[in-house]
C-alpha positions in Angstrom: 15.8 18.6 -14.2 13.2 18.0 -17.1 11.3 21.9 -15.5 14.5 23.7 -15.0 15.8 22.5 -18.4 12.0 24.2 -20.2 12.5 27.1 -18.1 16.7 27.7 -19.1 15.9 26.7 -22.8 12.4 27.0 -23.4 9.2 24.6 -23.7 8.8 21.1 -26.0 6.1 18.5 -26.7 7.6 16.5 -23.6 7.8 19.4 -21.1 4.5 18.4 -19.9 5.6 15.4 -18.8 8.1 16.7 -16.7 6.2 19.6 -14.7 3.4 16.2 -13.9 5.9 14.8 -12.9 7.4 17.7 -11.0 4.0 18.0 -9.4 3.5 14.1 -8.1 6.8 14.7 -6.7 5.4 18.2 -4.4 2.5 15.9 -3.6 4.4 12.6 -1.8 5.8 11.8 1.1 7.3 13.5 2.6 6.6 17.2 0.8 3.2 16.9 0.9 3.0 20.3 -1.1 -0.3 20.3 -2.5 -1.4 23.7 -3.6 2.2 23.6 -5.5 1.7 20.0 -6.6 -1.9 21.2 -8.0 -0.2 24.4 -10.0 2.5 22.3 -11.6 -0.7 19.8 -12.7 -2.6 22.6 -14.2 0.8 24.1 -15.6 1.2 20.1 -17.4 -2.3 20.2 -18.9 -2.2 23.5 -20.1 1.2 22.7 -21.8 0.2 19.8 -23.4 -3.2 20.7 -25.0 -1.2 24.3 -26.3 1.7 22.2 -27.8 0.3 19.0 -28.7 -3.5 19.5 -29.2 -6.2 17.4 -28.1 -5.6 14.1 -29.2 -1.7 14.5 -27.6 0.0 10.7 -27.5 1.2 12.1 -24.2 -2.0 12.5 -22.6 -2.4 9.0 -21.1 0.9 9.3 -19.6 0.2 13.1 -18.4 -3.4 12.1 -17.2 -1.7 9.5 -14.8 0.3 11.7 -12.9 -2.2 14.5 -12.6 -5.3 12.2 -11.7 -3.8 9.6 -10.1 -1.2 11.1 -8.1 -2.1 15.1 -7.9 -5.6 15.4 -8.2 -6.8 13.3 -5.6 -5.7 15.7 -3.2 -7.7 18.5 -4.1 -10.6 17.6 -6.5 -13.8 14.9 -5.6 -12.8 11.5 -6.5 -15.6 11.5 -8.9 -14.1 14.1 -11.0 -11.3 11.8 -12.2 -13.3 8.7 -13.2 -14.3 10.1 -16.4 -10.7 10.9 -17.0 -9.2 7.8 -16.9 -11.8 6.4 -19.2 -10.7 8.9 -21.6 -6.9 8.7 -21.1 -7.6 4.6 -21.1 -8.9 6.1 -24.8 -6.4 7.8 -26.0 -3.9 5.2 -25.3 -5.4 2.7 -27.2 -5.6 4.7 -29.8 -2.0 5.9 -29.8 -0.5 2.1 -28.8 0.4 2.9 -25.6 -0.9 0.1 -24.4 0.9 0.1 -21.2 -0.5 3.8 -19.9 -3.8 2.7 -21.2 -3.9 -0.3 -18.9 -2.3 1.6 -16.0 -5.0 4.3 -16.0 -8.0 1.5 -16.2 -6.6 -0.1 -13.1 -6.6 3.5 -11.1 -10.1 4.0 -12.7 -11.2 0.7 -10.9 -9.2 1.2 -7.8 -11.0 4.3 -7.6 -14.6 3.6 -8.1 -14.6 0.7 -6.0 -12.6 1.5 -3.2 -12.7 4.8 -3.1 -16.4 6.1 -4.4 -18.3 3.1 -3.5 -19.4 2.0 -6.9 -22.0 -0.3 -7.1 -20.1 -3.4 -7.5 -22.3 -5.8 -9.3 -22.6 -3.3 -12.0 -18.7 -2.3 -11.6 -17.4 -6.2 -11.9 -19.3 -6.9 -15.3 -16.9 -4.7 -17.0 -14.2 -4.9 -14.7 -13.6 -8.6 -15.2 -13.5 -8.4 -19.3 -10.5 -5.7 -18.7 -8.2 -8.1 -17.0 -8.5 -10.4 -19.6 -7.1 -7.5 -21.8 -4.4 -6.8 -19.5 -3.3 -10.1 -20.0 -4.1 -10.5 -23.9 -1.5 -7.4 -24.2 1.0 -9.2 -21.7 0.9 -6.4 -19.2 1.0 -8.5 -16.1 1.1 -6.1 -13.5 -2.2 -3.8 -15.0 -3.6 -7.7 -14.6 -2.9 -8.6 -11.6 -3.9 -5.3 -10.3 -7.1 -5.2 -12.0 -7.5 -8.4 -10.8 -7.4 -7.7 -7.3 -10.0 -5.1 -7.4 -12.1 -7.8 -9.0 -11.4 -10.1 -5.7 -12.5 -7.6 -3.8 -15.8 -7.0 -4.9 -16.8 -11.0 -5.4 -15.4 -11.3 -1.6 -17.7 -8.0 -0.7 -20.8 -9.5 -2.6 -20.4 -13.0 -0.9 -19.7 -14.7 -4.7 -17.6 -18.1 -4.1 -15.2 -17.0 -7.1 -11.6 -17.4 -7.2 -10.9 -14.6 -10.1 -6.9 -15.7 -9.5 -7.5 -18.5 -10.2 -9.5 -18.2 -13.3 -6.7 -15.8 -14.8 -3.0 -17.0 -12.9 -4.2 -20.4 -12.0 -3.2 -19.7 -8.1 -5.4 -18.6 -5.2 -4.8 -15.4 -3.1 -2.6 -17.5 -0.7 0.2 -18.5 -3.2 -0.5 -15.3 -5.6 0.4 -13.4 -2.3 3.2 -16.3 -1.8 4.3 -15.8 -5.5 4.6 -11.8 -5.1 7.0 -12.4 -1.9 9.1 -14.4 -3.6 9.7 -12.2 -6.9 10.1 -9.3 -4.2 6.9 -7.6 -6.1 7.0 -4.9 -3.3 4.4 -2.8 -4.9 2.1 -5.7 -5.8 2.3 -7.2 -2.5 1.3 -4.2 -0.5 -1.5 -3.6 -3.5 -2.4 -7.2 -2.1 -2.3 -6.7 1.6 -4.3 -3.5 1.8 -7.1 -5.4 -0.2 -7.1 -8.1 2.3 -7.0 -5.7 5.7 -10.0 -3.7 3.8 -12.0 -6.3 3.0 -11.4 -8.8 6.6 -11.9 -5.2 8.2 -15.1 -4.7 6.5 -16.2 -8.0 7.3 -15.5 -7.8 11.1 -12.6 -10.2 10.7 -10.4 -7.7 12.8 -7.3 -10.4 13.8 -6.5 -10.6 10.3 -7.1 -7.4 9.3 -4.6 -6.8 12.2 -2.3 -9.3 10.5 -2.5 -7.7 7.2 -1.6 -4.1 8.7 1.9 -5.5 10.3 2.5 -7.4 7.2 2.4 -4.0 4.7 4.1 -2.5 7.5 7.0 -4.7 7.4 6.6 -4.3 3.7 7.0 -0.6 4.0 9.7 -1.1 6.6 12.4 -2.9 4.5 11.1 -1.3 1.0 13.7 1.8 -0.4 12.1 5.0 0.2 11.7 5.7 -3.3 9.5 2.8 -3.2 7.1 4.2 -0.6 6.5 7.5 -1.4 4.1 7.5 -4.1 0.7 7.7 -3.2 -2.8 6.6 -5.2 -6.1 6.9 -4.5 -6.0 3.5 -2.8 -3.8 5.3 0.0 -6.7 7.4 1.7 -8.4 4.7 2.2 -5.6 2.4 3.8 -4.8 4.8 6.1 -8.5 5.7 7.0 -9.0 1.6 7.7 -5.7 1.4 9.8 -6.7 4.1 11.8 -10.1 2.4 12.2 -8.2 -0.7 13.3 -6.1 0.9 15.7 -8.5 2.7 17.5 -10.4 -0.6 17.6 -7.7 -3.4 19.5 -6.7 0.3 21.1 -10.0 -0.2 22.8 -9.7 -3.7 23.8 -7.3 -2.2 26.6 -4.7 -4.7 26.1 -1.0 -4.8 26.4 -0.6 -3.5 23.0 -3.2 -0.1 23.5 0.2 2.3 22.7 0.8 0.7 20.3 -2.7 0.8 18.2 -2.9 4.2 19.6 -0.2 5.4 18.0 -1.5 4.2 14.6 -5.0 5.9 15.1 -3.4 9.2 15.9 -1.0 8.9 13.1 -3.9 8.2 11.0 -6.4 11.1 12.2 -3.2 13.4 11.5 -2.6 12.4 8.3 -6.4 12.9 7.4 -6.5 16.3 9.2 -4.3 17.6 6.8 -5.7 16.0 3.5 -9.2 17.2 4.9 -7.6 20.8 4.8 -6.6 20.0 1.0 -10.1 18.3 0.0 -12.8 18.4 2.3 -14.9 16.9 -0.3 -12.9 13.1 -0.1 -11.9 13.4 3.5 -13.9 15.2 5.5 -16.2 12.0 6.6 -13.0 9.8 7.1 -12.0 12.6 9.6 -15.2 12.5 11.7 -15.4 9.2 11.8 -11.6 8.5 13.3 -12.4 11.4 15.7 -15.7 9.4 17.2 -14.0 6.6 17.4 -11.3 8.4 19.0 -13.3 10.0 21.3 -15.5 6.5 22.0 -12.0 5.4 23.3 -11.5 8.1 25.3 -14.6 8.4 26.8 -15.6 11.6 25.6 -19.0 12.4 24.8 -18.0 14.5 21.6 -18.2 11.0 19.6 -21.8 11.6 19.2 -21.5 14.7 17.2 -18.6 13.1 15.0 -20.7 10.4 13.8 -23.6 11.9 12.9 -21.3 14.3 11.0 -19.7 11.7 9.5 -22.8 10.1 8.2 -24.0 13.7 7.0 -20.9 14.4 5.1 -20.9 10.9 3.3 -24.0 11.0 1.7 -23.4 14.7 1.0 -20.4 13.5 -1.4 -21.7 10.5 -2.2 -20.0 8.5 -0.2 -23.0 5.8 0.0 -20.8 2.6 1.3 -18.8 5.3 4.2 -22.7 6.1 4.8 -23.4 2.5 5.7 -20.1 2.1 7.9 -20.5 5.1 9.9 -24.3 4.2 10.7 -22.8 1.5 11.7 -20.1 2.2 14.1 -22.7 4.8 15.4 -25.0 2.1 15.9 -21.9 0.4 17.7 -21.3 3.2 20.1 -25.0 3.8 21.1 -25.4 -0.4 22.1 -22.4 1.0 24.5 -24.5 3.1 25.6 -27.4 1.0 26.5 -29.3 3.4 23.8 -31.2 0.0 21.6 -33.9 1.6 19.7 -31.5 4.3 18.7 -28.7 1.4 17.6 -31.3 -0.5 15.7 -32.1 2.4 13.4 -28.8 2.7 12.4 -28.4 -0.8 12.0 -31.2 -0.6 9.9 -29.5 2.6 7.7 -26.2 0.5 7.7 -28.2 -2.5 5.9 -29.6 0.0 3.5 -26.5 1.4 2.1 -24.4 -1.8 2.2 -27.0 -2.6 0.4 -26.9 -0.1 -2.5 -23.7 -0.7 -2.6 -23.8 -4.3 -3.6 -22.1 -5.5 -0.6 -23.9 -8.9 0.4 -21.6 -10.1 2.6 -22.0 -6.7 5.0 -25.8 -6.9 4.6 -26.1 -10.2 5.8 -23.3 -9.6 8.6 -25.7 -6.7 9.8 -29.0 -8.3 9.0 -27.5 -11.0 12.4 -27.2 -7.8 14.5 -30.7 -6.6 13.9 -32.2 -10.0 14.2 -30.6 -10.3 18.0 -31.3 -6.9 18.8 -35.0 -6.1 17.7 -36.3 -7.9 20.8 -34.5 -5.9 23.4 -35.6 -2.5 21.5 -39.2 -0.8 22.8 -40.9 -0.5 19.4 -41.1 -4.3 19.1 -42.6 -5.1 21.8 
């Protein structure tokens, strides 16, 4: 209504806020209209720096929309950090507090699950930011911000409860407290931290549990609460995939039914690869080995090593690691050791630069049992 009222009686100071919005709406489910979602983005900045100037109060509210919610479907993930920090600026500046606080917690989301951050250096600053979420009472930019902080001390294999230090619960009854209050949003902000990081960490039965949790979630939420997509959502759908096409393997009773949620997931990134090859394009690969590692097909190979060569082309270092590793995965399968221990080896090395201890460690066990077995040690 806001675009076809500026087009019937002309442009105002908040007509930019309603073609960004216009264009988050081409870009969710289920329109999925990106090319059109990216026009209306470029339509809102241009508006706003024409009729407001630089320094426009609107800007962390318009810079939301197009970088969190537009953006990500065309443009490297990269790109938008730098954005945020200034939108996160401008608020601040302006009093809008709450925009300001809402584009911090997508900057961090970002970085650390999407780009790979380094997360020692990432949680220094990270943490200081929820305790300015919560000095301005904005409870959900803190809890969210928070999250992202309990992900990287789970990651880095620090024994710290940040919930507890800033709500006084653990993850159990935060997770307990966000059912109850029917926090929809914050619950499944919640679950897909904990099915990324148990999924990371080789836990796969919860990570299992976690995926049917935000899928019941999803299930009885409104539609107009499931739409919307962040950054955050390339990534959950990359990991459910991954899961699927994992217990798919195991052959059990259940095989459709993981499957199904592979497929759905290499779709999905098929057509955001199309969009932005840059983000997706190793995601893609790497469902498609695994895809083809299930089906026996001999293609995997190829999609793996791809995978790894388009992850460290786009700076993907900590998508690097995991793909060396599942490749490393596929070749033991193979009976191929000395191969699987060198990409063991590359896994460590990028979990590594990443910060992730927890991972190095984990892999460090495989190497250790495998060396022996491999020709160049003996």
């Amino acid at each position: 209504r806001m675009v076809r009222m500026t087009v019937d009686f002309g442009v105002c100071n908040i007509s930019a806020v309603g073609f960004a919005c216009y264009g988050a709406w081409l870009a969710s489910s289920p329109n999925d209209e990106y090319e059109g979602a990216f026009t209306m983005g470029r339509v809102a900045s241009d508006l706003m720096k024409k009729l407001c100037g630089a320094e426009a109060e609107i800007l962390p509210r318009i810079y939301l929309l197009i970088y969190g919610m537009i953006n990500i479907y065309k443009e490297p993930w990269q790109a938008s950090l730098c954005k945020y920090s200034e939108a996160f600026d401008a608020g601040m500046i302006s009093g809008d507090t709450e925009y300001a606080l809402s584009n911090i917690t997508l900057y961090y989301m970002l970085s650390l699950f999407n780009c790979g951050s380094n997360l020692k250096e990432t949680i220094q600053s990270l943490h200081k930011f929820v305790k300015r979420a919560l000095q301005y009472q904005h409870q959900t930019a803190a809890r969210t911000l928070a999250i992202s902080e309990q992900m990287a001390y789970d990651l880095m294999g620090l024994k710290k409860n940040c919930y507890e230090a800033h709500f006084g619960l653990d993850e159990e009854a935060l997770k307990n407290f966000f059912v109850r209050n029917k926090l929809a949003n914050m619950s499944r902000n919640l679950y897909q931290k904990i099915k990324y990081v148990t999924y990371m960490c080789g836990d796969m039965d919860a990570a299992a549990k976690h995926y049917d949790l935000q899928e019941e979630l999803n299930a009885n939420c409104s539609v107009q609460a499931t739409t919307g997509r962040t950054s955050f959502f390339f990534i959950s759908t990359f990991i459910d995939g991954l899961i699927g096409l994992y217990f798919a393997r195991k052959h059990r009773e259940d095989e459709a039914k993981w499957t199904h949620v592979a497929e759905k997931a290499i779709e999905l990134m098929k057509k955001w690869t199309d969009s932005s090859s840059w983000n997706c394009a190793n995601k893609l690969y790497l469902l498609q080995a695994e895809y083809f590692f299930l089906k026996n097909d001999e293609r995997a190979y190829a999609c793996y090593r791809a995978s790894i060569t388009k992850a460290r082309e786009h700076k993907f270092n900590h998508e690097e690691g995991l793909a060396h590793e599942k490749l490393a995965t596929y070749l033991l399968y193979k009976n191929q050791h000395d191969e699987a221990l060198q990409h063991f080896q590359n896994a460590k090395k990028c979990y590594a630069t990443w910060g992730a201890n927890v991972l190095v460690q984990r892999v460090e066990k495989v190497i250790t049992i495998l060396s022996p077995l491999c020709v160049g040690s003996i």
